[in-house]
N, CA, C and O atoms as a Tinker XYZ file with bonds, in Angstrom:
   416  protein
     1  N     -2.046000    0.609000   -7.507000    73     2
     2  CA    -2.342000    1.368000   -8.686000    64     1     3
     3  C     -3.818000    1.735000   -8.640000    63     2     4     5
     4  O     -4.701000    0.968000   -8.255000    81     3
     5  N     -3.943000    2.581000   -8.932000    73     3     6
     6  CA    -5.940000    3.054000   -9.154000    64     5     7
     7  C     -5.625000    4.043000  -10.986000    63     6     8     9
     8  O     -4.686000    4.332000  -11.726000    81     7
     9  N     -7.069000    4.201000  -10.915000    73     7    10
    10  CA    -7.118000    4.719000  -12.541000    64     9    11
    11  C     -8.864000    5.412000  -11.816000    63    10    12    13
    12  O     -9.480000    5.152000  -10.782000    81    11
    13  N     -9.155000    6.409000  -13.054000    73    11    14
    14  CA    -9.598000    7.052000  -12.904000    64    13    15
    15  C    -10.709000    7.597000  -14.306000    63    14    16    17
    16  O     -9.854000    8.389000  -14.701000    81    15
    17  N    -11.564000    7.748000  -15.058000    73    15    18
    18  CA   -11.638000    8.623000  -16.278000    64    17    19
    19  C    -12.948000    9.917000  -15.596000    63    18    20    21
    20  O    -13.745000   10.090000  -14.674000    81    19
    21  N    -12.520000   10.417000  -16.581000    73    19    22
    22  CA   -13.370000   12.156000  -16.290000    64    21    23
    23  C    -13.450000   12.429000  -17.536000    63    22    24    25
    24  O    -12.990000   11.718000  -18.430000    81    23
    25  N    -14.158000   13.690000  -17.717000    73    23    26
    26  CA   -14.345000   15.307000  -18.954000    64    25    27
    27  C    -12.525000   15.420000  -18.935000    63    26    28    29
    28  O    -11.785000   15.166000  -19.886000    81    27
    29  N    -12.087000   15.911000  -17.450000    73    27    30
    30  CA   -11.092000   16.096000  -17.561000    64    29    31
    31  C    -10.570000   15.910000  -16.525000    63    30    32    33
    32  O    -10.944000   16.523000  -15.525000    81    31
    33  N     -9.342000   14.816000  -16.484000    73    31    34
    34  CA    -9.040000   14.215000  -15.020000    64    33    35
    35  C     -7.571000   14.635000  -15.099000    63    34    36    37
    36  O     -7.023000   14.499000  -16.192000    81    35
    37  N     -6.754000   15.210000  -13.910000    73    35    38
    38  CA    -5.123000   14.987000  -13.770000    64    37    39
    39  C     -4.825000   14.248000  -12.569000    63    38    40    41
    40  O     -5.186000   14.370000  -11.399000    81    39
    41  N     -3.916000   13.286000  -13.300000    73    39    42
    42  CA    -3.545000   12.882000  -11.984000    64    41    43
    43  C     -2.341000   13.326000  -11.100000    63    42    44    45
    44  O     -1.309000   13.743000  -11.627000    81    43
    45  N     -2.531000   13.203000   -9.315000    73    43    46
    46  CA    -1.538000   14.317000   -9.402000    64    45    47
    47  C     -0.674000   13.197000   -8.022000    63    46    48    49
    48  O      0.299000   13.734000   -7.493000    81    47
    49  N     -0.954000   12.110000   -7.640000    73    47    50
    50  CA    -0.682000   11.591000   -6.821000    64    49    51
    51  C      0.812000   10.251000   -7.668000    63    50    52    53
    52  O      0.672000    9.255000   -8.378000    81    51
    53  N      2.338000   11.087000   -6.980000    73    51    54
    54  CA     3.255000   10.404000   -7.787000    64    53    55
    55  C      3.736000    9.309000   -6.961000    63    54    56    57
    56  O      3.493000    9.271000   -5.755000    81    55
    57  N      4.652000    8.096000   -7.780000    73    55    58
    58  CA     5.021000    7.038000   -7.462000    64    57    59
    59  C      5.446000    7.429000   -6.221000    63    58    60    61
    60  O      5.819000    8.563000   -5.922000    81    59
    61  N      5.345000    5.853000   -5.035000    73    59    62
    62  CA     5.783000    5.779000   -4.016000    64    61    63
    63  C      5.767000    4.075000   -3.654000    63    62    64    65
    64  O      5.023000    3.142000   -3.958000    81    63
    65  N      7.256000    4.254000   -2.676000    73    63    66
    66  CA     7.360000    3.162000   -2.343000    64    65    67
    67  C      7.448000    2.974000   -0.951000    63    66    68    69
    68  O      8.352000    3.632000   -0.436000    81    67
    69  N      6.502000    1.980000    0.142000    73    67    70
    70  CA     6.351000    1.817000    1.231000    64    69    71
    71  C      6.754000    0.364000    1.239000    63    70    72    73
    72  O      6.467000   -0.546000    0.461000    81    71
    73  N      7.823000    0.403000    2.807000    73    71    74
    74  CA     8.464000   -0.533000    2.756000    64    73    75
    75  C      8.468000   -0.773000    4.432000    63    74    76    77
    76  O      9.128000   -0.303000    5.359000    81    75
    77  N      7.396000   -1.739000    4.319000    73    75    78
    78  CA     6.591000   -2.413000    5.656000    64    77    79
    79  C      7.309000   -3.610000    6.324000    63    78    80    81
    80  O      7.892000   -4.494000    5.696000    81    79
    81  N      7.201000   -3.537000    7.678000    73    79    82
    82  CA     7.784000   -4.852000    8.195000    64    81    83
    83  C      5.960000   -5.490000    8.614000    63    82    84    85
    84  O      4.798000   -5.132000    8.811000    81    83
    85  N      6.709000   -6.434000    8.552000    73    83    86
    86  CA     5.382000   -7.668000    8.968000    64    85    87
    87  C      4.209000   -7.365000    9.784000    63    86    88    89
    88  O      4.233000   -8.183000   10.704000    81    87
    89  N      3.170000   -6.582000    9.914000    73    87    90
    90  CA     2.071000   -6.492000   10.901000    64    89    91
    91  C      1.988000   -5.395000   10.587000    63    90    92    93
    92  O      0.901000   -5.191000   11.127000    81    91
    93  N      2.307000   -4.193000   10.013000    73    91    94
    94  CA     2.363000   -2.750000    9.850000    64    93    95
    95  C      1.140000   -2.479000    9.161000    63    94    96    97
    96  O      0.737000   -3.309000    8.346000    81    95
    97  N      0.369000   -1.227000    9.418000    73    95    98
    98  CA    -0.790000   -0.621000    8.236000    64    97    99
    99  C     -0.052000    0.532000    7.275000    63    98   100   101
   100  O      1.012000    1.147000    7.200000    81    99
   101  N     -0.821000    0.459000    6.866000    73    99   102
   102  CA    -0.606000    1.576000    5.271000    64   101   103
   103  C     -1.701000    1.802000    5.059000    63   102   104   105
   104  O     -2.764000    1.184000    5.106000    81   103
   105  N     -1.208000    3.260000    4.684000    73   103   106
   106  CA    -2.348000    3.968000    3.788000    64   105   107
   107  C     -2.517000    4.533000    2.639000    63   106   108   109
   108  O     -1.785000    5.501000    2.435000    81   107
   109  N     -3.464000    4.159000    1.572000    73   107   110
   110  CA    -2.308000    4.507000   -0.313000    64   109   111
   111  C     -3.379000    5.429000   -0.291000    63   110   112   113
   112  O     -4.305000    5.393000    0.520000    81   111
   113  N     -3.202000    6.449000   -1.410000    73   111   114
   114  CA    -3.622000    7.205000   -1.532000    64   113   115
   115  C     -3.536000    7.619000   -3.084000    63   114   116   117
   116  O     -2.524000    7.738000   -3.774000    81   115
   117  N     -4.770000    7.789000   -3.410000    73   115   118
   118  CA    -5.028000    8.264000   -4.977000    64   117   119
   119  C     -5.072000    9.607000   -5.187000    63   118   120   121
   120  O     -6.146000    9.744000   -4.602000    81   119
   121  N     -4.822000   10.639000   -5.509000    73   119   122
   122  CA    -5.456000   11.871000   -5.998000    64   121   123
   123  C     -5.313000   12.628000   -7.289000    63   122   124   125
   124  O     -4.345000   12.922000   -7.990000    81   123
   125  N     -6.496000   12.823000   -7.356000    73   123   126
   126  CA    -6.356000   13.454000   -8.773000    64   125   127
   127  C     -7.754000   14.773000   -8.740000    63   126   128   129
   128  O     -8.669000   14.890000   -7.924000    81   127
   129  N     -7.388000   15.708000  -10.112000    73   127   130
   130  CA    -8.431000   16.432000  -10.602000    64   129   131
   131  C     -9.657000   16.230000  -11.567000    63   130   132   133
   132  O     -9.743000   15.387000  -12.460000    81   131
   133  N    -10.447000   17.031000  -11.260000    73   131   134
   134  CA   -11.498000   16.638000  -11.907000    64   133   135
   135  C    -12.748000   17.318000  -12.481000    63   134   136   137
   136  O    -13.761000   17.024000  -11.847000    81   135
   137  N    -12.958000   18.207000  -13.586000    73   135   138
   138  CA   -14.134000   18.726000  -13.764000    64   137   139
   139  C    -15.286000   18.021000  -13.230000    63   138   140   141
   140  O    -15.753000   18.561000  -12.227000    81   139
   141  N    -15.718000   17.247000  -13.516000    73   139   142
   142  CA   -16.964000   16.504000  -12.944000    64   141   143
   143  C    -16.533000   15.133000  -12.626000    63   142   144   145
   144  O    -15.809000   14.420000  -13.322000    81   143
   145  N    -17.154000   14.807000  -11.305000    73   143   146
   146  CA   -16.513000   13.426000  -10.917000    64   145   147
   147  C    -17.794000   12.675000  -10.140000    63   146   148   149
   148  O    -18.465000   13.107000   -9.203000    81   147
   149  N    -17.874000   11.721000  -10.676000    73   147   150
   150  CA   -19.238000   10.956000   -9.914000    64   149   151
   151  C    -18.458000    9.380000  -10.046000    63   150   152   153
   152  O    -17.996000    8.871000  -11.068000    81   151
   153  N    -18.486000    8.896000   -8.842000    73   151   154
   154  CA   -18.004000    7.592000   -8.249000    64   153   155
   155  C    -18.671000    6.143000   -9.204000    63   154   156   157
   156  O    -18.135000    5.073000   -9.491000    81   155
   157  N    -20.151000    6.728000   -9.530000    73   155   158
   158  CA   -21.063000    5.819000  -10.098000    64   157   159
   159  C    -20.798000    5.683000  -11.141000    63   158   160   161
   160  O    -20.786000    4.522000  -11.549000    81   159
   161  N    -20.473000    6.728000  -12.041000    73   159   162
   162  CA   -19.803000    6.720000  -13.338000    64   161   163
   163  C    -18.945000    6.720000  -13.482000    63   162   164   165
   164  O    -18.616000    6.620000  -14.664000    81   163
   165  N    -17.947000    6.820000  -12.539000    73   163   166
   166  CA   -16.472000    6.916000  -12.926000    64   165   167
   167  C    -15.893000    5.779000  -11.814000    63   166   168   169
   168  O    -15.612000    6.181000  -10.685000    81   167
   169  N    -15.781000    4.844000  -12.038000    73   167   170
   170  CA   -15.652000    4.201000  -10.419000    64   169   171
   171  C    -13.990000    4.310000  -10.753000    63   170   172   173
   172  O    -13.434000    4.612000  -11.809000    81   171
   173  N    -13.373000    3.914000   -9.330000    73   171   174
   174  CA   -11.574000    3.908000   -9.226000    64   173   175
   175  C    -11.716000    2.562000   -9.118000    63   174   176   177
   176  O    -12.832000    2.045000   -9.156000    81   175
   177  N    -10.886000    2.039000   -9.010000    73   175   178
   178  CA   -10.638000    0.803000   -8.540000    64   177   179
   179  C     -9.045000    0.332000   -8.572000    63   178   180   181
   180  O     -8.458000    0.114000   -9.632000    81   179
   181  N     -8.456000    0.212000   -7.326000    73   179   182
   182  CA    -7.389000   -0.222000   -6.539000    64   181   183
   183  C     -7.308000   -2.002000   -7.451000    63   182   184   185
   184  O     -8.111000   -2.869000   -7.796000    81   183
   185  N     -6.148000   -1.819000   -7.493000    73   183   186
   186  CA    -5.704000   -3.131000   -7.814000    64   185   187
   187  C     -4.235000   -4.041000   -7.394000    63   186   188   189
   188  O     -3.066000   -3.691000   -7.559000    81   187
   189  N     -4.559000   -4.808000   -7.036000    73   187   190
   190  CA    -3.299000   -5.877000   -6.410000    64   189   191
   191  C     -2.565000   -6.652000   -7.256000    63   190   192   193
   192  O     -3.119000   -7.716000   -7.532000    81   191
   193  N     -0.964000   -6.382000   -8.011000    73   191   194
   194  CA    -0.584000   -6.849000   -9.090000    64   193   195
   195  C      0.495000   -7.873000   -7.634000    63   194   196   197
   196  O      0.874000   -7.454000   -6.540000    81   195
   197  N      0.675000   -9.167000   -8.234000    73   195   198
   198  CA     1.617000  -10.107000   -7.845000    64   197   199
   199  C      1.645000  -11.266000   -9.049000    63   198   200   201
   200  O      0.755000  -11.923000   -9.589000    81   199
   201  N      3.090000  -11.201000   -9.211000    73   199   202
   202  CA     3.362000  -12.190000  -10.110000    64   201   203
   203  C      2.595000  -12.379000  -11.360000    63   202   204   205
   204  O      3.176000  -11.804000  -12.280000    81   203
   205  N      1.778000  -12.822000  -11.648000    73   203   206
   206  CA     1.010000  -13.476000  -12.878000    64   205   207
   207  C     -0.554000  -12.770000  -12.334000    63   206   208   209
   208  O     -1.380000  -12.542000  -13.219000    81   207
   209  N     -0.824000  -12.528000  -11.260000    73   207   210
   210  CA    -2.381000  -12.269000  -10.926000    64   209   211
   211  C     -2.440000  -10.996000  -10.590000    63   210   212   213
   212  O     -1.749000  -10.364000   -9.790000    81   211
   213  N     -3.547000  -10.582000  -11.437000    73   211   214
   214  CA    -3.813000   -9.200000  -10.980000    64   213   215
   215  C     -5.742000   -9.207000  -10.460000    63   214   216   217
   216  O     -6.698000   -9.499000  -11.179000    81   215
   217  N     -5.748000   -8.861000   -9.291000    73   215   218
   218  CA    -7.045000   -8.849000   -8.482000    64   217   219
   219  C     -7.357000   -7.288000   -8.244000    63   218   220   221
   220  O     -6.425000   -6.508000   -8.049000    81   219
   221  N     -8.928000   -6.779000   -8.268000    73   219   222
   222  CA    -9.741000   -5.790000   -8.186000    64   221   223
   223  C     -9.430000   -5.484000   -6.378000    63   222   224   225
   224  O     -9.616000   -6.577000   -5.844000    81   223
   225  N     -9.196000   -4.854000   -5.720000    73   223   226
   226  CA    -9.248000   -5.132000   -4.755000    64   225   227
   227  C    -10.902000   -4.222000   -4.470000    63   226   228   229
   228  O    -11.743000   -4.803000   -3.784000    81   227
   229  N    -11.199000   -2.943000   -4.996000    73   227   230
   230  CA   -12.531000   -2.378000   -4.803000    64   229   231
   231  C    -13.322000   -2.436000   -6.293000    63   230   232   233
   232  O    -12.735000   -2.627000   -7.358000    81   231
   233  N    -14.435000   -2.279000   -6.181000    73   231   234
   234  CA   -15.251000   -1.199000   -6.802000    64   233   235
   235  C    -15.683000    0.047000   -5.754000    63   234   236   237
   236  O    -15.894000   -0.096000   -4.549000    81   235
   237  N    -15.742000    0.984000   -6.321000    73   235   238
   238  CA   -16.003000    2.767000   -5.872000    64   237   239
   239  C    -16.020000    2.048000   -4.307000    63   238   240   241
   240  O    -14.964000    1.495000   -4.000000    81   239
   241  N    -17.337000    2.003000   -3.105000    73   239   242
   242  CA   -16.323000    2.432000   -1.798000    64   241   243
   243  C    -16.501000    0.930000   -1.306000    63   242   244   245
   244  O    -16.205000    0.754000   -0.125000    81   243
   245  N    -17.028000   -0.419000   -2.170000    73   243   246
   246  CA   -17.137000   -1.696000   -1.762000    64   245   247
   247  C    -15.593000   -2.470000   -1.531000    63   246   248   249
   248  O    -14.740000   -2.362000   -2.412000    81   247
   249  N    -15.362000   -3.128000   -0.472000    73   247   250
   250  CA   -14.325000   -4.023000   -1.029000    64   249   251
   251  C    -14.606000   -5.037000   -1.387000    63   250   252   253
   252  O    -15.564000   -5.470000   -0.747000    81   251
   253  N    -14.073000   -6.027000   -2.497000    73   251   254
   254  CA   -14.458000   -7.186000   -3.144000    64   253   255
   255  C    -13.382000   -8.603000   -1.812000    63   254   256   257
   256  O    -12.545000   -8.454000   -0.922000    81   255
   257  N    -14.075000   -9.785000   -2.423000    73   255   258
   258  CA   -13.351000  -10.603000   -2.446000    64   257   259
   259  C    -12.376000  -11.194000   -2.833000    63   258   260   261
   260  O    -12.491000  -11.565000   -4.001000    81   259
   261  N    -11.075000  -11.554000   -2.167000    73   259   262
   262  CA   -10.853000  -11.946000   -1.213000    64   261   263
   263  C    -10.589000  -10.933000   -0.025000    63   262   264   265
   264  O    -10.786000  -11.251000    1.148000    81   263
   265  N    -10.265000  -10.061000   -0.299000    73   263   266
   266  CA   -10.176000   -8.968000    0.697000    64   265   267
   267  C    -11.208000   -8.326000    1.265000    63   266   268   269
   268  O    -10.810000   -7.479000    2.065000    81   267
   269  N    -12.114000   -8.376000    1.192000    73   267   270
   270  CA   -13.274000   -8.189000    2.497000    64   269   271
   271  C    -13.381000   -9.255000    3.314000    63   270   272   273
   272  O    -13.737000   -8.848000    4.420000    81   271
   273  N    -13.249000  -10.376000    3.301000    73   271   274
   274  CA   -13.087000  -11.138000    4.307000    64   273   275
   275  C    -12.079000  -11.281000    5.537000    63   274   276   277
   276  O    -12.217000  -11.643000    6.706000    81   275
   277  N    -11.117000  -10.886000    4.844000    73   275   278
   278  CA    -9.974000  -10.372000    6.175000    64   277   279
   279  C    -10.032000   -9.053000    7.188000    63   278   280   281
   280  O     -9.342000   -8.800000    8.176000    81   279
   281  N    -10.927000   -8.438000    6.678000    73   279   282
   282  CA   -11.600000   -7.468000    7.606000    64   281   283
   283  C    -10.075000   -6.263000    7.652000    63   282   284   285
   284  O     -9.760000   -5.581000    8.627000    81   283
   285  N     -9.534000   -6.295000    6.641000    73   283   286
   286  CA    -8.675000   -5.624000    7.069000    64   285   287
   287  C     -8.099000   -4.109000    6.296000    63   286   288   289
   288  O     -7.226000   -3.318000    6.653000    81   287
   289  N     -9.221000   -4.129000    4.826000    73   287   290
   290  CA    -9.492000   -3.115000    4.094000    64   289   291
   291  C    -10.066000   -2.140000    4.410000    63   290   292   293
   292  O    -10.958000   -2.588000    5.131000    81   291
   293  N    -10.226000   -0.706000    4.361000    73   291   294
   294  CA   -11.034000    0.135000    4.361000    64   293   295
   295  C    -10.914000    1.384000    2.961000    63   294   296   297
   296  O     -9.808000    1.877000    2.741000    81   295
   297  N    -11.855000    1.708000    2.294000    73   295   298
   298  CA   -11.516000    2.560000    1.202000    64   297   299
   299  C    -12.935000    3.764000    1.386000    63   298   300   301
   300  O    -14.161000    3.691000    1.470000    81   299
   301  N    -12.128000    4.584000    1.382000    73   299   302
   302  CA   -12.639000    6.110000    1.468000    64   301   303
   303  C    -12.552000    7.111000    0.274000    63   302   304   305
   304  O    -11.517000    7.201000   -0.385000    81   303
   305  N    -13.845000    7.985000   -0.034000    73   303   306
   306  CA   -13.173000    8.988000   -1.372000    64   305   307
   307  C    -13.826000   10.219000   -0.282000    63   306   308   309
   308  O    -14.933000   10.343000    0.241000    81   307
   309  N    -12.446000   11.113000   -0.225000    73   307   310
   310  CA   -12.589000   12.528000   -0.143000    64   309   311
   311  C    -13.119000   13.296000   -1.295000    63   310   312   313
   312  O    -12.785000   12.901000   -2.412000    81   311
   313  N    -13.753000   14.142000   -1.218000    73   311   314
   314  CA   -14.442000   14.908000   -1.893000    64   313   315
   315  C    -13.725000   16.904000   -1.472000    63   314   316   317
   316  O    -13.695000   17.473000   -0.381000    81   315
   317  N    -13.290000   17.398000   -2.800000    73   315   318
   318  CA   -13.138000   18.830000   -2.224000    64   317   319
   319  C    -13.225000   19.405000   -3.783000    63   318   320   321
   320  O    -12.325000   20.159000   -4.152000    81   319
   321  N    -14.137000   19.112000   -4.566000    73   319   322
   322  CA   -14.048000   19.509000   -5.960000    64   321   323
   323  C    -13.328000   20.889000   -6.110000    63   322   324   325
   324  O    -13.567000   21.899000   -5.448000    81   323
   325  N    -12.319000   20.733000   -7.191000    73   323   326
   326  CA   -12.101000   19.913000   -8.616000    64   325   327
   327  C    -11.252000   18.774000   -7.755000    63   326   328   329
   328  O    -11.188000   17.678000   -8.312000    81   327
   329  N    -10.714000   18.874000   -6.707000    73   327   330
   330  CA    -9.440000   18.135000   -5.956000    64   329   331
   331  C    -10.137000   16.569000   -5.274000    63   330   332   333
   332  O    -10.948000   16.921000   -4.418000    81   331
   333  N    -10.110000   15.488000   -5.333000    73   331   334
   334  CA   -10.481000   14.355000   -4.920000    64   333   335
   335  C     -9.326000   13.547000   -5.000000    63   334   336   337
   336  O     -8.524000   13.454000   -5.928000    81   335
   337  N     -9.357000   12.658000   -3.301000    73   335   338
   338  CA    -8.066000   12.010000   -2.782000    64   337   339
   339  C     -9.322000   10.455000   -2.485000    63   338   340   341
   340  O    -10.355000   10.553000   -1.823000    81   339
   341  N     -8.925000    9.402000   -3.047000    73   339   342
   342  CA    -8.833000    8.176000   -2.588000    64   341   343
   343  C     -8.253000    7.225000   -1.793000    63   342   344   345
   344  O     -7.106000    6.915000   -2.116000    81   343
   345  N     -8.744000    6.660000   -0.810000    73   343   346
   346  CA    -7.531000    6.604000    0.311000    64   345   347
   347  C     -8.090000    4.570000    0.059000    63   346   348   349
   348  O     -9.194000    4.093000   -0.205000    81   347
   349  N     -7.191000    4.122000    0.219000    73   347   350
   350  CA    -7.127000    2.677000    0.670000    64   349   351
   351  C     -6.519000    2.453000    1.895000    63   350   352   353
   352  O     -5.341000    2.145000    1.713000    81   351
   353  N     -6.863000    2.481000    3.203000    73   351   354
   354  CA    -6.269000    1.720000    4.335000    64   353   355
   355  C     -6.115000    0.382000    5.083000    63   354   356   357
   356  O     -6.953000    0.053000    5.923000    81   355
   357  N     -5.226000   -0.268000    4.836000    73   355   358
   358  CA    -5.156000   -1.736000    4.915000    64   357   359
   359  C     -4.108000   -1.739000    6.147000    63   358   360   361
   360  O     -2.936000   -1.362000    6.123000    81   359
   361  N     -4.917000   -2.315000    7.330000    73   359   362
   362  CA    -5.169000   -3.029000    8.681000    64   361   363
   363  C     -3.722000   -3.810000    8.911000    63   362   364   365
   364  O     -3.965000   -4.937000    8.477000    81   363
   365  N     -2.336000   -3.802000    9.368000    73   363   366
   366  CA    -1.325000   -4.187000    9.594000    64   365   367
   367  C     -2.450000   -5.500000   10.909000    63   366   368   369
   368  O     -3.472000   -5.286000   11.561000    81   367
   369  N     -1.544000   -6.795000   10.756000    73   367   370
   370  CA    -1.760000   -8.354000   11.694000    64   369   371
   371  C     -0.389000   -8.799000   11.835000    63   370   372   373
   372  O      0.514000   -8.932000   11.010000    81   371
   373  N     -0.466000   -9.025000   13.259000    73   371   374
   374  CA     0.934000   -9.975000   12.856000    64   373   375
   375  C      0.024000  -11.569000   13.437000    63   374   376   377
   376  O     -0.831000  -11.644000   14.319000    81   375
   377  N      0.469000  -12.446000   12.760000    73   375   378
   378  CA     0.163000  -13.310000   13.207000    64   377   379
   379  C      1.278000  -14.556000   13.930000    63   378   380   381
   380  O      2.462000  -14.623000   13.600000    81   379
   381  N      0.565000  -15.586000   15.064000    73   379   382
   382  CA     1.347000  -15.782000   15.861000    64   381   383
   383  C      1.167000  -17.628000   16.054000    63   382   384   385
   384  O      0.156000  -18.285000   16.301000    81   383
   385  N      2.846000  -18.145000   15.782000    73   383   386
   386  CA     2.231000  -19.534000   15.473000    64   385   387
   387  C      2.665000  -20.029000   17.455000    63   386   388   389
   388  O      3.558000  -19.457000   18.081000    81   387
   389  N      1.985000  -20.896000   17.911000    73   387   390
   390  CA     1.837000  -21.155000   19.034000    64   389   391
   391  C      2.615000  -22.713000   18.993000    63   390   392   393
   392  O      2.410000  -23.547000   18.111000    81   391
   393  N      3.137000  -22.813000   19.645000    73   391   394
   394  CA     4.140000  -24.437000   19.637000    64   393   395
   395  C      4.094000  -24.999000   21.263000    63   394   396   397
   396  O      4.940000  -24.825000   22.139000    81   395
   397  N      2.763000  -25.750000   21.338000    73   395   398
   398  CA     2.507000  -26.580000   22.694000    64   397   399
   399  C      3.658000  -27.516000   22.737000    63   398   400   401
   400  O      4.269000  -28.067000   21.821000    81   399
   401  N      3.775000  -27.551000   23.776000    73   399   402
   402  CA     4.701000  -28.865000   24.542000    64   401   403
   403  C      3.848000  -30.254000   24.406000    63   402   404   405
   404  O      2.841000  -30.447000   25.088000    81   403
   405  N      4.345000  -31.204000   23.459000    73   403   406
   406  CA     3.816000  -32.386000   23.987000    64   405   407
   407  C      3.293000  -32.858000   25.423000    63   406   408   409
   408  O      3.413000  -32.122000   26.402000    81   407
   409  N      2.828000  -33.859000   25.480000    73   407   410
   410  CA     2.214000  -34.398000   26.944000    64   409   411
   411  C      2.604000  -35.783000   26.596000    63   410   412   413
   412  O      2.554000  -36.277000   25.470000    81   411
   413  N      3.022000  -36.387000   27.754000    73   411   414
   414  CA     4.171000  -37.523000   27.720000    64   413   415
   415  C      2.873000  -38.970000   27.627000    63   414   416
   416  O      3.255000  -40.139000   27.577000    81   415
């Protein structure tokens, strides 16, 4: 989800559902219109709803914690006034559990 305020903002970017297998990247994407749009004053901010917790994942082009530490965020704002697209790209891992053989 992202949000947005302006003079006068539309949003024009509709529901979607991406449906990832394990290690995959994605890329979300915000867009909307905008008479005047300044990042500083208007920041977006991406958010991660699960269960009971809802986490910031940015402010404007920073990623916060816990997700800057996984190195696996990147957030971009296109610029093409009145038209501005927000992109969140998050880094697909698969991770791999390793099972040594005892030694007798």
């Amino acid at each position: 989800m992202c949000a947005a305020m302006s003079t006068f903002l539309s949003m024009w970017t509709q529901d979607r559902v991406h449906v990832l297998s394990a290690g995959q990247s994605v890329e979300l994407e915000c867009e909307f219109y905008a008479e005047e749009f300044s990042m500083f004053n208007n920041p977006i901010i991406w958010k991660k709803f699960q269960r009971q917790e809802q986490l910031e994942v940015n402010i404007m082009g920073n990623i916060l914690s816990p997700f800057f530490a996984t190195g696996r965020f990147r957030v971009a704002l296109v610029h093409n006034p009145p038209r501005y697209r927000l992109q969140l790209s998050i880094a697909g891992r698969l991770r791999f559990s390793r099972v040594c053989p005892s030694s007798p």
